[in-house]
DSSP file (Angstrom, degrees, kcal/mol; ACC not computed):
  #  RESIDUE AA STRUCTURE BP1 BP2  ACC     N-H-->O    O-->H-N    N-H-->O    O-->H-N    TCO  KAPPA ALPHA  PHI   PSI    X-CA   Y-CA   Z-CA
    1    1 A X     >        0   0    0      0, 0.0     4,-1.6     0, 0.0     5,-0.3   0.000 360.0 360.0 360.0 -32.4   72.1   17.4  135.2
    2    2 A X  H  >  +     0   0    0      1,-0.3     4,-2.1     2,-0.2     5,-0.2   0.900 360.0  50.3 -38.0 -35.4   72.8   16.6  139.2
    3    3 A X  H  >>S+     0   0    0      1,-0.3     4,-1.7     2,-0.2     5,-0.5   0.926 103.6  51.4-104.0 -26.2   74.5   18.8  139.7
    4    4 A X  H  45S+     0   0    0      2,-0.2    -1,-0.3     1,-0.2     4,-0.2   0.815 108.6  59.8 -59.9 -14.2   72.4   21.6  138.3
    5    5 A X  H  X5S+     0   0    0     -4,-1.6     4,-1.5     2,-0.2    -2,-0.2   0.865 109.5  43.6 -52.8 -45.6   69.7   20.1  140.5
    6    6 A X  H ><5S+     0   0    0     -4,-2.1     3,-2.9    -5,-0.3     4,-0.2   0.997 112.0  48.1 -82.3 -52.9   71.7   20.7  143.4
    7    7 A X  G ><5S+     0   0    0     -4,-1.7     3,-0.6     1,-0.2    -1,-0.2   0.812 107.7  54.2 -56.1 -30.4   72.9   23.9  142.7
    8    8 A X  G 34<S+     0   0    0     -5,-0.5    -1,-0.2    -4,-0.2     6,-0.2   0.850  89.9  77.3 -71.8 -26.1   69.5   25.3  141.8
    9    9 A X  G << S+     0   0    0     -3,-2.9     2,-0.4    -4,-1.5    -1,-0.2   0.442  87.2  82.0 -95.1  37.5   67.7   24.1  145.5
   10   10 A X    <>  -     0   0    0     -3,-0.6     4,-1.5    -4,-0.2     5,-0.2  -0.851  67.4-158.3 -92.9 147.0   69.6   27.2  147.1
   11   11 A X  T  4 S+     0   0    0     -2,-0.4    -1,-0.1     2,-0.2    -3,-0.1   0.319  85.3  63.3-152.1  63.2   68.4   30.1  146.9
   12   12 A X  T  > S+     0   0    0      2,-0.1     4,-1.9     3,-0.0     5,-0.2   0.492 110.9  51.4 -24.4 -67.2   71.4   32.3  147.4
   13   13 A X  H  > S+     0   0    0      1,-0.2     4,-2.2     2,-0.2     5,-0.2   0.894 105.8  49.9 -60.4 -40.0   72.2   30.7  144.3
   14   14 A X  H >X S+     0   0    0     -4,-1.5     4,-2.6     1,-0.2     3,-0.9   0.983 110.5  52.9 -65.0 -33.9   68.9   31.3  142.4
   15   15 A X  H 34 S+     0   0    0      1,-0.3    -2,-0.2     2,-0.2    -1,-0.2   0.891 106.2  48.4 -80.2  -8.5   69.2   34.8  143.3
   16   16 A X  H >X S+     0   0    0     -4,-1.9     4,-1.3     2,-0.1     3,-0.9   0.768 111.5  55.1 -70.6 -28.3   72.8   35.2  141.9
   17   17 A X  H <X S+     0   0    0     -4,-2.2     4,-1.0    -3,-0.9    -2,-0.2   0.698 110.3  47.7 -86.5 -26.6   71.3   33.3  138.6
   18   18 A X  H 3< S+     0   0    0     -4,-2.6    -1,-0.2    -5,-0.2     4,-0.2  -0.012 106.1  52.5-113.4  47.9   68.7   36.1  138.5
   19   19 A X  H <> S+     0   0    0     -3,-0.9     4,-2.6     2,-0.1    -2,-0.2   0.479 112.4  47.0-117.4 -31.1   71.1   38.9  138.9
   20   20 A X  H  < S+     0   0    0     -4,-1.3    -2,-0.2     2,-0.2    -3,-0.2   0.851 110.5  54.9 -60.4 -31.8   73.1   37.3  135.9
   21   21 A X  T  < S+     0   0    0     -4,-1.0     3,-0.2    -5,-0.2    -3,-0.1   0.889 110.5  44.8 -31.8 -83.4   69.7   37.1  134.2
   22   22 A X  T  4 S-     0   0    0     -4,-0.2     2,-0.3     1,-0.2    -1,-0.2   0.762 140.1  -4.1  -9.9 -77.3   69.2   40.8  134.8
   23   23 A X  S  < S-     0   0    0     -4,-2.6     3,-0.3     3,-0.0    -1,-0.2  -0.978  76.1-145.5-145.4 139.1   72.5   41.8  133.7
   24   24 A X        +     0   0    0     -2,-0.3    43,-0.2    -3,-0.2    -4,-0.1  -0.499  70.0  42.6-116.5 151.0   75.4   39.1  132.7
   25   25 A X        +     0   0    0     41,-2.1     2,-0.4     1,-0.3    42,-0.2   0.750  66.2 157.9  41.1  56.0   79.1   39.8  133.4
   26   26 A X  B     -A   66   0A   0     40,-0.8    40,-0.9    -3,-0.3    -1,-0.3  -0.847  39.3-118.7 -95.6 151.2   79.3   41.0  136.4
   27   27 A X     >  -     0   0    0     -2,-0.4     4,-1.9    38,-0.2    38,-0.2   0.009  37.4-105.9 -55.5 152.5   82.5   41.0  138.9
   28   28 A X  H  > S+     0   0    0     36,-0.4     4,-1.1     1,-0.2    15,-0.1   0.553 122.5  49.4 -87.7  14.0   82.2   39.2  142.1
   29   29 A X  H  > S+     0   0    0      2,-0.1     4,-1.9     3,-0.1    -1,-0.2   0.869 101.9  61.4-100.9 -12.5   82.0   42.4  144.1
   30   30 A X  H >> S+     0   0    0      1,-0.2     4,-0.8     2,-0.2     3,-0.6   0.988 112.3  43.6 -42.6 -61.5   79.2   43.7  141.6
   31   31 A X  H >X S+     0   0    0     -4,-1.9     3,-2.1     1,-0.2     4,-0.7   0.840 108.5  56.2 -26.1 -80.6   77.6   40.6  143.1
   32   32 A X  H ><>S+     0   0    0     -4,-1.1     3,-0.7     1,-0.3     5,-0.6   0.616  97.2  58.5  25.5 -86.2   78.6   41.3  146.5
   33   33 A X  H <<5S+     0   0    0     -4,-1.9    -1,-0.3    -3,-0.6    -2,-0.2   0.490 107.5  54.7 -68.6 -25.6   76.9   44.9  146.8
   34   34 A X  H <<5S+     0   0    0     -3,-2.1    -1,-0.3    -4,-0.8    -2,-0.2   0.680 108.7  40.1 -78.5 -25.4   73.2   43.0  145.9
   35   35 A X  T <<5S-     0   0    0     -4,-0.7     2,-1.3    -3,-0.7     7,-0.1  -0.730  81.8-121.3-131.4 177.3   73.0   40.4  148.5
   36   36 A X  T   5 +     0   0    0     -2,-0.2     2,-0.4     2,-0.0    -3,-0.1  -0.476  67.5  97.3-133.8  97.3   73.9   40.4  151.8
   37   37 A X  S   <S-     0   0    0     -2,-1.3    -2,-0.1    -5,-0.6     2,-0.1  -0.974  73.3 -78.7-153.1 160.4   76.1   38.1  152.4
   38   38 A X     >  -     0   0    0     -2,-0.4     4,-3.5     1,-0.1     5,-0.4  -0.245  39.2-110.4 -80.9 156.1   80.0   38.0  152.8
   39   39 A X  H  > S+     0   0    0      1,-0.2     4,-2.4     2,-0.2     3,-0.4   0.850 118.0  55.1 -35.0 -67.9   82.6   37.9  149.9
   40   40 A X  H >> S+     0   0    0      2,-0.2     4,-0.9     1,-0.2     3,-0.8   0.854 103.3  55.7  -8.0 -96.7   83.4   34.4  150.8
   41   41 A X  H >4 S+     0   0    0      1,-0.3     3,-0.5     2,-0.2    -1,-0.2   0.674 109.3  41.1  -5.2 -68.9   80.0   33.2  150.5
   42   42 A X  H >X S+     0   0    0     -4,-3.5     3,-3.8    -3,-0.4     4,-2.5   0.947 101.0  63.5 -81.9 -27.1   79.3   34.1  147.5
   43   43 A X  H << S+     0   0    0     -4,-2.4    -1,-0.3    -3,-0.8    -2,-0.2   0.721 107.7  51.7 -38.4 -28.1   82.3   33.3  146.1
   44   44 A X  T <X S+     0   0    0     -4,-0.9     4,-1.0    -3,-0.5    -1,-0.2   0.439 110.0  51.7 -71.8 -16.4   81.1   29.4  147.2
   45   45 A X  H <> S+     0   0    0     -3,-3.8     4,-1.8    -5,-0.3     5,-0.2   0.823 110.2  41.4 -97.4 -30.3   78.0   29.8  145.7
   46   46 A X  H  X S+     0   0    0     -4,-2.5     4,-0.6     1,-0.3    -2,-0.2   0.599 110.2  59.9 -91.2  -6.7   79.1   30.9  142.4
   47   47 A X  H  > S+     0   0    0     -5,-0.4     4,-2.5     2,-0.2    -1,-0.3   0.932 109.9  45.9 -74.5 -57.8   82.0   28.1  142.5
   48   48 A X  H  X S+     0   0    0     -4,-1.0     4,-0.6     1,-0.3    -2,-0.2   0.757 109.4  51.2 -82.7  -3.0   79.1   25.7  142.8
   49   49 A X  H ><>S+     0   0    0     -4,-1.8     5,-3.1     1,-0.2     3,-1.9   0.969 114.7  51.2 -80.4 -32.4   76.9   27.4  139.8
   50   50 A X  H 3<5S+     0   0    0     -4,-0.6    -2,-0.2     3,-0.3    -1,-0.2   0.761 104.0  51.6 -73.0 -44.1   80.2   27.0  138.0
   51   51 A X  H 3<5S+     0   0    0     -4,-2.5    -1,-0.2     1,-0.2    -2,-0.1   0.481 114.5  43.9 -62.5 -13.0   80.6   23.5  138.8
   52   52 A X  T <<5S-     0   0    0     -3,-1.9    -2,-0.2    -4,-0.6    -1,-0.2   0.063 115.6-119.9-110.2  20.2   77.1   23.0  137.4
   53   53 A X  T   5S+     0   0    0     -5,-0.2    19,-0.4     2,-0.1    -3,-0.3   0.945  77.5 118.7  32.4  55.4   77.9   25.2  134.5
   54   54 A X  S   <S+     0   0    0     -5,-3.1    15,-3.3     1,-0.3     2,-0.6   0.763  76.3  46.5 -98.0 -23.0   75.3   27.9  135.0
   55   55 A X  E    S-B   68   0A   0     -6,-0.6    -1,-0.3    13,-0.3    13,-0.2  -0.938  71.2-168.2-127.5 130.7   77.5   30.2  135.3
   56   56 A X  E     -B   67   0A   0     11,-2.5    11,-1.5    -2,-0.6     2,-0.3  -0.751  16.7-148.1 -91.3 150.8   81.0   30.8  132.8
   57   57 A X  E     -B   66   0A   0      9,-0.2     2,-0.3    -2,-0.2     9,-0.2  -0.974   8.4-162.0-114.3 152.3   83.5   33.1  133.9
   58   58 A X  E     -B   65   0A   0      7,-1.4     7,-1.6    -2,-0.3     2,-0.1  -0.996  16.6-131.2-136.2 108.2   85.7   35.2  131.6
   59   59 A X  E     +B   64   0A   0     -2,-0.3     2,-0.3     5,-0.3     5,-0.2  -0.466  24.5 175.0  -5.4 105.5   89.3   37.0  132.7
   60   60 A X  E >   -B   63   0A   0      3,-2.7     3,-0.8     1,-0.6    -2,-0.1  -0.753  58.7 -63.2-139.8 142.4   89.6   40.2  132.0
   61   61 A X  T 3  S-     0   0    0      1,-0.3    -1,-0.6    -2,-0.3     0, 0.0  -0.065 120.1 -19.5  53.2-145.1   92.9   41.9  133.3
   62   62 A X  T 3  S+     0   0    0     -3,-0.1    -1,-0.3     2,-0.0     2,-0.1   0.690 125.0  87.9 -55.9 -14.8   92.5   41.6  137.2
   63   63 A X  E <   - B   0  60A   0     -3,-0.8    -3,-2.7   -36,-0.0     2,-0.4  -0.575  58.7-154.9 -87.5 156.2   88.5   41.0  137.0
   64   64 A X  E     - B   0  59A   0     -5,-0.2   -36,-0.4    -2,-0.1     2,-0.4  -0.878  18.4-160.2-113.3 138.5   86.6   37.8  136.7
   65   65 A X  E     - B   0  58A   0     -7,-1.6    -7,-1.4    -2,-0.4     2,-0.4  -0.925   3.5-136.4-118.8 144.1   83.4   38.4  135.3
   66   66 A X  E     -AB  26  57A   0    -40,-0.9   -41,-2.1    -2,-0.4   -40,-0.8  -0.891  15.2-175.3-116.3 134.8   80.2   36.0  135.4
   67   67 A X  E     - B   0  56A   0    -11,-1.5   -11,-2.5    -2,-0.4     2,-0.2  -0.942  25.6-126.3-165.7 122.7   77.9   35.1  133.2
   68   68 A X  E     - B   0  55A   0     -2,-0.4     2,-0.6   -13,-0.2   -13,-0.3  -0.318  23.4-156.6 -89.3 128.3   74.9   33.2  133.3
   69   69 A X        -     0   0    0    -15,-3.3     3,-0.5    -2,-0.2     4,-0.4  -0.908   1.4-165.2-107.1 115.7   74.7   30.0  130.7
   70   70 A X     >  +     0   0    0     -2,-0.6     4,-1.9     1,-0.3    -1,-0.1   0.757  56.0  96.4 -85.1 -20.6   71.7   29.2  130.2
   71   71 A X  H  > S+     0   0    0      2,-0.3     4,-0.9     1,-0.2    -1,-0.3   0.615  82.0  50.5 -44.9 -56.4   71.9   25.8  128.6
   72   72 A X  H >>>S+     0   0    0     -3,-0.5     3,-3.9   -19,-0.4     4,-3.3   0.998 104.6  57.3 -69.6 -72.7   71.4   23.4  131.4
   73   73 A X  H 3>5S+     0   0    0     -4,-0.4     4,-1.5     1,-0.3    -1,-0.3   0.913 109.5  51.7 -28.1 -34.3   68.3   25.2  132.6
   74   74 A X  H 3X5S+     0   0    0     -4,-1.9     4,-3.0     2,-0.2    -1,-0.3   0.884 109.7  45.9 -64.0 -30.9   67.2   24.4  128.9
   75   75 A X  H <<5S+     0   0    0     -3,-3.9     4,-0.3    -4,-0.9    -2,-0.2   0.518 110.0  50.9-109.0  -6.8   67.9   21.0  129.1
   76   76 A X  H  X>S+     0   0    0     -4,-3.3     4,-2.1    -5,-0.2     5,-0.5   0.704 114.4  47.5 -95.3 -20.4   66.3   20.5  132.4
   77   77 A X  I  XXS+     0   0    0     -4,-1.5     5,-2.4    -5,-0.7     4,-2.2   1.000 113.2  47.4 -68.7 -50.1   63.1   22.3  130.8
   78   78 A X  I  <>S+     0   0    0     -4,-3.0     5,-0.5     1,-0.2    -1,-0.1   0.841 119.7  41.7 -49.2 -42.3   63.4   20.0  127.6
   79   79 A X  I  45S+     0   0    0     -4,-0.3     4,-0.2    -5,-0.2    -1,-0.2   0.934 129.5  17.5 -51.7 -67.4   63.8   16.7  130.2
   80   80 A X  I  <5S+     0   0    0     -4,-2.1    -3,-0.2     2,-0.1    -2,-0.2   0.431 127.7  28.9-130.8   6.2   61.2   17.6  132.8
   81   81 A X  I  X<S+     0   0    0     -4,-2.2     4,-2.1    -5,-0.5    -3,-0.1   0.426 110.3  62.1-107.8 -22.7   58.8   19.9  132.0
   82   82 A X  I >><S+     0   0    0     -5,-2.4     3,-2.6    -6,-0.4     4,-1.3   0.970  97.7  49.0 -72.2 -47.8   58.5   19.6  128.8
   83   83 A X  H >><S+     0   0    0     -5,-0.5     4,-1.4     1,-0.3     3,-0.9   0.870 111.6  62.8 -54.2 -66.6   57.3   16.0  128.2
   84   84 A X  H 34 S+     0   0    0      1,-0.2    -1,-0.3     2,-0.2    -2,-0.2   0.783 101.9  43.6  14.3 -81.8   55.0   17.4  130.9
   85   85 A X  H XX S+     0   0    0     -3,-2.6     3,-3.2    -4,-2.1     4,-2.0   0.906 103.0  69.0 -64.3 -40.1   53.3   20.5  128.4
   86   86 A X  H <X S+     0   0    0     -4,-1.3     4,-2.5    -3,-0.9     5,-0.4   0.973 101.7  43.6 -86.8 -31.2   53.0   17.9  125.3
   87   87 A X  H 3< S+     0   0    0     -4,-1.4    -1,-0.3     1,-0.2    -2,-0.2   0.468 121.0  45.0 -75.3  15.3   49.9   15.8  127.2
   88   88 A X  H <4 S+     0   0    0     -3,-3.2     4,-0.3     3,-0.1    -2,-0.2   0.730 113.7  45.6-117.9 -19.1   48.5   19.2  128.2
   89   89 A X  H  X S+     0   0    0     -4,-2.0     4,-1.3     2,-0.2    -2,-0.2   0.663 112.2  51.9 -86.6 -29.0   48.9   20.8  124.8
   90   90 A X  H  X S+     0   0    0     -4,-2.5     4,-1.9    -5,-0.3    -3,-0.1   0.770 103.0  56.4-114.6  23.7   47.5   17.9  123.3
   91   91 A X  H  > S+     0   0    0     -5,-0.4     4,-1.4     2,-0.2    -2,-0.2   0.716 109.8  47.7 -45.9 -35.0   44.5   18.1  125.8
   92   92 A X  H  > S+     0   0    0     -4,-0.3     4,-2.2     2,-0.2     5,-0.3   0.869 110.1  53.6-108.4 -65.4   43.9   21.8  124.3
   93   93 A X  H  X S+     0   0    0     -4,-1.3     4,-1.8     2,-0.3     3,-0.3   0.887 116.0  38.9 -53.9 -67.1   44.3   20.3  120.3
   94   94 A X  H >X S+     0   0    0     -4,-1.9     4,-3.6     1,-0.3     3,-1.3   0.938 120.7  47.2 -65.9 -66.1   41.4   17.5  121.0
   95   95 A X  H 3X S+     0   0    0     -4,-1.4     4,-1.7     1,-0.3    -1,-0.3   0.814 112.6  47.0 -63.3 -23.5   39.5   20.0  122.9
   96   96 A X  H 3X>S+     0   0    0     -4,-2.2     4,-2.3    -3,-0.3     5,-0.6   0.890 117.1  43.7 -61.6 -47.5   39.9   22.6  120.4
   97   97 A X  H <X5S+     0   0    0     -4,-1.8     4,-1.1    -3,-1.3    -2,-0.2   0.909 103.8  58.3 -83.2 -23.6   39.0   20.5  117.9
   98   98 A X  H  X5S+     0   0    0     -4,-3.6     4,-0.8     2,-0.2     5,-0.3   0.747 122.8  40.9 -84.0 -26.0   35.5   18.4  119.8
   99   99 A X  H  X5S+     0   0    0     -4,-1.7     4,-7.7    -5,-0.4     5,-0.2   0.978 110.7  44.3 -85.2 -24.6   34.4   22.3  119.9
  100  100 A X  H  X5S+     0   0    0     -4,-2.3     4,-3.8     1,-0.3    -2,-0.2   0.936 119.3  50.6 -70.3 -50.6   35.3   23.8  116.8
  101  101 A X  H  <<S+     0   0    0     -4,-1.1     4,-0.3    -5,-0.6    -1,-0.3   0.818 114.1  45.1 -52.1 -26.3   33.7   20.3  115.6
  102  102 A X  H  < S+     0   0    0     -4,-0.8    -1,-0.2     2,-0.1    -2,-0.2   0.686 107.0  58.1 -80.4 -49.5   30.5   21.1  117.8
  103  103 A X  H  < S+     0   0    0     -4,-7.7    -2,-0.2    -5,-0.3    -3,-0.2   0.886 105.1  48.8 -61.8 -26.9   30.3   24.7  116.6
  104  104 A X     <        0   0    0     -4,-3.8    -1,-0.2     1,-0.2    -3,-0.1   0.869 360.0 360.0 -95.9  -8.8   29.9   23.8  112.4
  105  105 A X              0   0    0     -4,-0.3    -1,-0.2     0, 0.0    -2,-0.1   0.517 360.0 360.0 -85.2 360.0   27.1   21.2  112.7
């Protein structure tokens, strides 16, 4: 999960994670032709999303293709935001219930 931390506080790298969003399995010049930065570059960025495993790549013939995995991002939402939402959702239940509980007497 470090290392998706680290890889996430670029943001070169978020915007290559929301160009796979967008559209998944693209080539690294598809990539390329969106940002403006040199081949090199991104090829470093997408090495380290690959090292965090946000991003998979798939062979086919001479292309590499890229494709965003979403699964760590899940498991940092389940980790650290979520535990977060359940004392605010059940903030919303009690208060849902002290009105509905106000409104029938």
């Amino acid at each position: 999960m470090d290392n998706a931390f680290k890889a996430l506080a670029d943001s070169s790298r978020r915007v290559l994670l929301d160009q796979l969003f967008t559209r998944s399995g693209q080539s690294l010049g598809e990539l390329c032709e969106q940002l403006d930065m040199s081949r090199q570059a991104v090829t470093k960025h997408l090495k380290i999303l690959e090292a965090a495993s946000l991003v998979m790549t798939v062979r086919r013939g001479r292309e590499k293709l890229h494709y965003l995995n979403p699964v760590p991002i899940h498991e940092i939402a389940d980790r650290w935001i979520g535990k977060y939402e359940q004392s605010r959702l059940r903030i919303l239940a009690d208060l849902k219930q002290t009105l509905e509980g106000d409104s029938i007497g």
